[in-house]
C-alpha positions in Angstrom: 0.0 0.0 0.0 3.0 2.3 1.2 4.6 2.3 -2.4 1.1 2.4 -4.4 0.5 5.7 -1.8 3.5 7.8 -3.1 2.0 7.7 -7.4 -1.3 8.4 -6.5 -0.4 11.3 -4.2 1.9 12.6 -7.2 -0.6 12.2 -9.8 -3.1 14.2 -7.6 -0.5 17.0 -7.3 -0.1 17.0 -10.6 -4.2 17.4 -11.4 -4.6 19.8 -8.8 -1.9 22.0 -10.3 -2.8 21.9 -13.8 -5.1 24.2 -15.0 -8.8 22.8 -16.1 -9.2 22.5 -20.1 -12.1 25.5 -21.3 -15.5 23.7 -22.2 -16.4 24.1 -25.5 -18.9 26.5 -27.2 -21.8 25.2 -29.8 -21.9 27.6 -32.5 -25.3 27.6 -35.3 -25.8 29.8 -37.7 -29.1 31.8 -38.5 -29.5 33.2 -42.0 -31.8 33.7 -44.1 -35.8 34.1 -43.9 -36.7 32.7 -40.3 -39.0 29.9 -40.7 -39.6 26.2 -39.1 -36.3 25.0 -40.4 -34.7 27.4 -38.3 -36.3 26.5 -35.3 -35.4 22.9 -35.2 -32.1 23.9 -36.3 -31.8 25.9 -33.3 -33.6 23.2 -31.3 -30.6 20.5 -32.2 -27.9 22.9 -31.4 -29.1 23.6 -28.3 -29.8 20.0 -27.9 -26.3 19.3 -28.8 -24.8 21.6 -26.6 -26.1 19.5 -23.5 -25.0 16.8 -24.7 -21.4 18.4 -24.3 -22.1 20.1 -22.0 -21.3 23.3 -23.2 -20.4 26.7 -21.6 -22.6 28.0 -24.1 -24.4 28.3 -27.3 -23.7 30.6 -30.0 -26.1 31.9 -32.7 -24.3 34.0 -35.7 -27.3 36.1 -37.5 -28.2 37.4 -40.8 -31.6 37.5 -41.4 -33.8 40.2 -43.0 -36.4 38.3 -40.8 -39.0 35.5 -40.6 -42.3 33.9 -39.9 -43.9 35.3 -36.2 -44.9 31.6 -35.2 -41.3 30.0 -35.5 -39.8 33.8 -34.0 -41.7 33.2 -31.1 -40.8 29.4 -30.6 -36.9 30.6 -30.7 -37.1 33.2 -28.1 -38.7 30.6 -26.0 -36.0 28.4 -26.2 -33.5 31.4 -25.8 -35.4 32.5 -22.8 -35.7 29.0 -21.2 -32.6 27.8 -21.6 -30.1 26.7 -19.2 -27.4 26.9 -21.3 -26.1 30.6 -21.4 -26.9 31.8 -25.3 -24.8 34.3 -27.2 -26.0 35.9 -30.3 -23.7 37.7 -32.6 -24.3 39.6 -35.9 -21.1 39.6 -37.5 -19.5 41.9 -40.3 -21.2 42.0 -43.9 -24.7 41.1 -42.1 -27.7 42.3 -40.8 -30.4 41.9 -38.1 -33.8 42.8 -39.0 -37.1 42.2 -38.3 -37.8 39.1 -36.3 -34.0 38.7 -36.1 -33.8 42.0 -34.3 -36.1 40.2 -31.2 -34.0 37.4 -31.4 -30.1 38.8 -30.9 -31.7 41.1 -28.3 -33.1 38.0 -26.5 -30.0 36.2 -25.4 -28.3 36.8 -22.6 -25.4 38.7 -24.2 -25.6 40.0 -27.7 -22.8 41.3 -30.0 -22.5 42.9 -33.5 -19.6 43.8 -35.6 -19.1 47.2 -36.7 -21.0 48.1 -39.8 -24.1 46.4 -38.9 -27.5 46.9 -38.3 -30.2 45.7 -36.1 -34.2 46.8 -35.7 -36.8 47.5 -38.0 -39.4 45.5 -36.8 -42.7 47.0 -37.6 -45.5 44.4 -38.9 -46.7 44.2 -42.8 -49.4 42.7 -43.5 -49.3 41.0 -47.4 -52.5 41.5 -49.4 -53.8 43.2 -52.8 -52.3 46.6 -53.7 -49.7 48.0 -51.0 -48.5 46.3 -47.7 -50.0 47.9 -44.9 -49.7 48.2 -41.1 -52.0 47.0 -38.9 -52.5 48.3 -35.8 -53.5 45.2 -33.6 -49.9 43.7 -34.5 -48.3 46.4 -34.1 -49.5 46.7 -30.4 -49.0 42.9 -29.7 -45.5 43.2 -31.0 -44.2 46.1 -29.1 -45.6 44.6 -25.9 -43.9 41.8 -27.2 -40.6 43.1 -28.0 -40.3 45.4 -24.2 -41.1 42.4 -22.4 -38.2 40.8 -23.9 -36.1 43.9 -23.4 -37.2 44.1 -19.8 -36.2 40.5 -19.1 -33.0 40.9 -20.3 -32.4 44.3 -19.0 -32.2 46.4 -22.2 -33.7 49.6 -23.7 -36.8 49.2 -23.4 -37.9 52.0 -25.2 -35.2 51.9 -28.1 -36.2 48.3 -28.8 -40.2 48.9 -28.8 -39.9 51.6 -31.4 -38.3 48.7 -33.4 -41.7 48.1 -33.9 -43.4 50.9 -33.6 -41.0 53.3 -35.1 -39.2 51.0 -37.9 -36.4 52.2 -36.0 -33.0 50.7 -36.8 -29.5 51.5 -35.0 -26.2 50.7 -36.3 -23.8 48.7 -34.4 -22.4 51.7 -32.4 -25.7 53.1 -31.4 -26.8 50.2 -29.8 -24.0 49.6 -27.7 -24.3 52.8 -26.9 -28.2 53.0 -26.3 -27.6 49.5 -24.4 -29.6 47.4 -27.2 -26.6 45.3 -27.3 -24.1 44.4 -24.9 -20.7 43.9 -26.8 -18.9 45.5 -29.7 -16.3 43.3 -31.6 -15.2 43.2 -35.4 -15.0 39.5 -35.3 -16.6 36.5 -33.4 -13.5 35.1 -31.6 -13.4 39.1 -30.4 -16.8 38.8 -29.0 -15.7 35.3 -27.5 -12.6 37.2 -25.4 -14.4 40.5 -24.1 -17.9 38.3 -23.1 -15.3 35.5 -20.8 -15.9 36.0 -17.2 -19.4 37.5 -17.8 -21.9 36.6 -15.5 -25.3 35.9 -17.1 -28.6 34.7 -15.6 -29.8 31.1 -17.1 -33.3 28.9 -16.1 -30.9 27.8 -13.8 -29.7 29.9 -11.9 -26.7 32.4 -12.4 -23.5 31.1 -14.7 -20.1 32.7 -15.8 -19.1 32.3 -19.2 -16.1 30.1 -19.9 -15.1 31.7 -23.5 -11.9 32.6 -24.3 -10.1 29.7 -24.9 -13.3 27.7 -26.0 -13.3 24.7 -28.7 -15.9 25.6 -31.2 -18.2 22.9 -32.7 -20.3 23.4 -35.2 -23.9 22.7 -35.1 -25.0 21.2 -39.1 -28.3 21.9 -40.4 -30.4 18.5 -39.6 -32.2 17.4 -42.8 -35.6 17.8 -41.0 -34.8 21.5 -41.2 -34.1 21.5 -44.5 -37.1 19.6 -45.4 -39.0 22.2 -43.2 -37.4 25.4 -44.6 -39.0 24.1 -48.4 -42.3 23.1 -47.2 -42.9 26.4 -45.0 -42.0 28.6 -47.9 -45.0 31.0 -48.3 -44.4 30.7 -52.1 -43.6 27.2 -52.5 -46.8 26.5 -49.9 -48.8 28.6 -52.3 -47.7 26.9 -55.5 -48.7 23.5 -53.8 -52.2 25.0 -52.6 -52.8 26.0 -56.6 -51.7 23.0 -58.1 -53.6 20.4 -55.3 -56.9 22.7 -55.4 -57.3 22.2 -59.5 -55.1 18.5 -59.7 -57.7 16.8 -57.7 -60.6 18.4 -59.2 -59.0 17.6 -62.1 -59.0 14.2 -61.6 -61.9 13.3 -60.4 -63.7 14.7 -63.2 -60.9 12.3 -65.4 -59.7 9.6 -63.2 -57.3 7.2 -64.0 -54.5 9.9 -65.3 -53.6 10.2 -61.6 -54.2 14.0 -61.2 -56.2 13.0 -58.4 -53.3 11.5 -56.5 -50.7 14.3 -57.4 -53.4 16.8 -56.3 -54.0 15.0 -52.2 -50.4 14.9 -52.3 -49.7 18.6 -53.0 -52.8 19.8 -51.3 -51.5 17.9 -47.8 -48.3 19.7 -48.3 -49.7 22.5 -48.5 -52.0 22.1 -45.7 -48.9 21.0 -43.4 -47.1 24.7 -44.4 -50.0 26.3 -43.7 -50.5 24.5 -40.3 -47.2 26.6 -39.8 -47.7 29.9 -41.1 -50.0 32.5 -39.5 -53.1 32.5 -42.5 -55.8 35.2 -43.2 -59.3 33.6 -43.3 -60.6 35.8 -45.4 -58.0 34.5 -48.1 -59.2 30.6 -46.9 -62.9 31.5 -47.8 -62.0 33.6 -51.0 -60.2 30.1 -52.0 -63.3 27.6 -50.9 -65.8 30.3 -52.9 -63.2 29.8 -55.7 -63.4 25.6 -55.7 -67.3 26.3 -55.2 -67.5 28.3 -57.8 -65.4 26.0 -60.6 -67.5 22.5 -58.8 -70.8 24.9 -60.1 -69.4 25.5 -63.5 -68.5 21.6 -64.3 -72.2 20.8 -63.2 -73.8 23.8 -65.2 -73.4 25.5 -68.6 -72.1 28.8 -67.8 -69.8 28.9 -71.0 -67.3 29.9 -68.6 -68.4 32.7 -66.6 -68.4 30.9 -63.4 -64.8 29.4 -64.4 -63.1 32.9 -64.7 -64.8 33.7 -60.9 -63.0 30.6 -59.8 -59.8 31.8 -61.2 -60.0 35.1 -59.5 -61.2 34.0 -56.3 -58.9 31.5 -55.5 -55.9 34.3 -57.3 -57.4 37.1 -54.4 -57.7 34.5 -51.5 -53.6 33.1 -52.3 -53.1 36.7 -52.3 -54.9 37.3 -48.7 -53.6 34.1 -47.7 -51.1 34.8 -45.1 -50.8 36.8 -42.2 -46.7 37.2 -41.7 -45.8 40.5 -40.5 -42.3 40.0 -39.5 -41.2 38.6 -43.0 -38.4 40.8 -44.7 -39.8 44.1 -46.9 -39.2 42.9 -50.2 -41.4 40.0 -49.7 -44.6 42.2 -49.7 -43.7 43.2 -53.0 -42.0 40.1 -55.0 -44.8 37.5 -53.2 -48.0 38.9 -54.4 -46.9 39.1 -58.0 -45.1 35.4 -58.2 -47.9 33.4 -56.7 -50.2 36.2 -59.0 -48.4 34.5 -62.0 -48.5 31.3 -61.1 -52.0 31.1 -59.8 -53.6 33.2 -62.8 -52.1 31.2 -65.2 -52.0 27.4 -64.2 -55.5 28.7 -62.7 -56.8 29.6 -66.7 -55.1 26.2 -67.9 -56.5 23.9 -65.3 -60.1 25.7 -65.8 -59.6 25.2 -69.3 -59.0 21.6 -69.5 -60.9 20.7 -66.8 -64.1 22.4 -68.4 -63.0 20.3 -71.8 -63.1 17.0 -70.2 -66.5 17.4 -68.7 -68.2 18.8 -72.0 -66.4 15.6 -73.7 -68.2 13.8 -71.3 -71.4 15.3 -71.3 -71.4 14.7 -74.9 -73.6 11.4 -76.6 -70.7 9.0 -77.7 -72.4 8.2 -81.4 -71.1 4.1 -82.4 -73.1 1.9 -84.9 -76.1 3.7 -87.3 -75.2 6.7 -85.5 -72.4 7.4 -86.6 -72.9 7.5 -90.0 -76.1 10.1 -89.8 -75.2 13.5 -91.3 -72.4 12.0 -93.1 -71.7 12.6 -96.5 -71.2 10.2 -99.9 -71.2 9.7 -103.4 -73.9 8.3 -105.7 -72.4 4.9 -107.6 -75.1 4.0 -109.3 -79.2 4.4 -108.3 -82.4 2.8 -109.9 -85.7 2.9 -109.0 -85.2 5.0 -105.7 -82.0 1.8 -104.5 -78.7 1.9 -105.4 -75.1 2.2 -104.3 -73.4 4.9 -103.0 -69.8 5.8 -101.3 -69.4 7.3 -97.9 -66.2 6.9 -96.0 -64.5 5.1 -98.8 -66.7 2.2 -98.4 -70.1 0.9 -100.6 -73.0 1.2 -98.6 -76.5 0.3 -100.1 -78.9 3.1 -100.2 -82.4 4.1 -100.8 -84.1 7.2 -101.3 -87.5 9.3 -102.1 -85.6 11.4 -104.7 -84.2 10.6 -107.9 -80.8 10.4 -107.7 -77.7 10.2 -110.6 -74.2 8.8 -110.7 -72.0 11.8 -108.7 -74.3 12.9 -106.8 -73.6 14.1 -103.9 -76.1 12.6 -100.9 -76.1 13.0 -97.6 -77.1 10.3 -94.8 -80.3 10.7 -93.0 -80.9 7.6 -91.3 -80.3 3.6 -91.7 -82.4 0.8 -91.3 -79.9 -2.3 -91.3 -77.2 -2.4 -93.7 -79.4 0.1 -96.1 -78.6 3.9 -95.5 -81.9 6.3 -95.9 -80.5 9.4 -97.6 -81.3 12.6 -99.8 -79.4 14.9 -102.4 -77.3 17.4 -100.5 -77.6 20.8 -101.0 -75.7 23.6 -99.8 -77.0 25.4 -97.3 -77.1 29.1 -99.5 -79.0 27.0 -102.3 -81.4 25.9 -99.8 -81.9 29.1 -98.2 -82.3 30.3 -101.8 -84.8 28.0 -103.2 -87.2 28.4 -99.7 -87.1 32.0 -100.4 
């Protein structure tokens, strides 16, 4: 025991001497539009970072902002979290929008200078301008100081994000105390935020960030998959083409319209499940598939087609209720999903209004078919004879008197013997009854 005591009392020397090794810091990246995709990115970082127990998670932004539903669900996650979070805008990016509420919801926020962070006043989407409405504006701002408040910022700089547009560059918000940290690059921020004490769901913590290891948090494929299915476009297109694909098909199955249409129509219904929706714009839509059902069953020569087209054009318009998606969105989305919906809305109609007339129509086989026809006289004799019509011989009879040439036209059959009369243009006819 004696000579095992001497090592182990060394070796613990040695551990208690030695400096401990810096945690490491989980590091995801948020850019572009915020929508679903980023959420459960987010989600799996943080995830991640408890796993390694990290001595915190950092989220790099650039986003010109996002849908309000998967906004919300991040600064819940921020707020709740027991990890200390950073968020840092760094040089050649922006904050806006919904981003703005998220960088100023962590508990220590950064931006390099030459940034920008704020403007985060609601827009409403719709036909002719983008407009403000009041109600989200009100919700927002109460929205955006209580965030301010629980993190102990400027209040009042960060509510006129969204009732003022207001934006500040990197400077003023340090300076107003929107932000916490100035640095020109994210291993700066990492050095002046080490040592910082910052209150988690935990309790206190001091950050451990110096001399961090930084792992990288990928994108999972379920965000990816999310980020193309909650696509306010790409949600639209799929609303379009299920709507007039399964009308389409039932009125002609077996061509499998029907089953492309379900598909694209659940897809659709999953985005929308996901972003905020107008109802107005839902019912505009169902009056739109009432109003094409109505022109299939009735012979409107396609008035009520054309109200279908515009209807469910107005309510894709209406559709969505995102005020916290970036500016140009209010101005590119209206007139792409326009576009698309007028014209696959005018083709659809078109062939869908074809098929049914086609159906509608009596299918003429056997004696039928031949009535109205035209032939040639072969030869005739005592009111029978021959005659040609569609290159073959067919036995006739008739009350005039016919020659070889002339032209006869069937009236009706009785077996293999066609009833028929001269033909005579309809001027000449018109003529002699005058």
């Amino acid at each position: 025991m004696e000579k095992l005591l001497a090592p182990i009392l060394a070796i613990l020397c040695i551990l208690a001497f030695t400096p401990l090794a810096s945690g490491a810091i989980v590091e995801v990246k948020i850019e572009g539009t915020i929508n679903e995709g980023t959420y459960v990115t987010l989600e799996n970082a943080m995830e991640l970072a408890k796993e390694r127990n990290a001595d915190a998670l950092l989220i790099v932004v650039n986003t010109p902002g996002g849908l309000v539903s998967s906004t919300e669900k991040i600064i819940s996650l921020i707020l709740n979290s027991e990890i200390p979070v950073l968020t840092y805008v760094p040089p050649g990016s922006f904050s806006a929008s919904a981003g703005s509420l998220i960088v100023v919801s962590a508990n220590v926020a950064g931006m390099a200078n030459g940034t920008s962070i704020g403007a985060a006043t609601p827009i409403s989407v719709g036909v002719g301008e983008p407009r403000v409405e009041e109600k989200a504006v009100k919700y927002l701002a109460s929205y955006a100081k209580a965030i301010a408040e629980k993190r102990g910022r400027n209040e009042t700089a960060i509510e006129r994000f969204v009732t003022e547009a207001y934006s500040a560059s990197a400077k003023e918000a340090y300076r107003y105390g929107i932000i916490d940290v100035l640095a020109d690059s994210k291993l700066e921020f990492l050095r002046k935020v080490d040592g910082m004490v910052v209150e988690t769901s935990t309790g206190e913590r001091v950050l451990n960030t110096k001399d961090a290891e930084i792992v990288v948090a990928e994108k999972p494929l379920k965000a990816k998959v999310l980020e193309l299915l909650t696509s306010p476009e790409l949600a639209s297109i799929l609303l379009i083409i299920g709507i007039y694909g399964l009308i389409f098909g039932l009125t002609s199955p077996g061509m499998g319209a029907e089953v492309l249409g379900a598909i694209c129509l659940l897809l659709a219904l999953f985005g929308l499940g996901i972003i905020g929706v107008n109802y107005m714009g839902i019912l505009l839509i169902l009056l739109g598939i009432a109003f094409l059902i109505a022109e299939l069953l009735t012979p409107t020569y396609g008035v009520l087609g054309v109200a279908s087209i515009v209807c469910i054009v107005l309510g894709t318009l209406m559709l969505y209720d995102e005020p916290l998606m970036p500016r140009d969105f209010y101005t590119s989305f209206p007139m792409l999903v326009g576009g698309i919906a007028s014209g696959l809305g005018i083709i659809m109609t078109y062939a869908i209004v074809k098929v049914v007339q086609l159906r509608k129509m009596r299918k003429k086989v056997g004696a039928e078919a031949l009535i109205g026809e035209r032939g040639e006289v072969v030869i005739f004799s005592g009111g029978k004879g021959m005659a040609k019509v569609h290159g073959e011989l067919w036995r006739i009879e008739s009350e005039e008197e016919l020659s070889r040439g002339d032209e006869i036209v069937v009236v009706g059959r009785d077996g293999l013997t066609l009833k028929v009369k001269k033909y005579e243009p309809r001027e000449r006819a018109e003529e002699r009854d005058g």
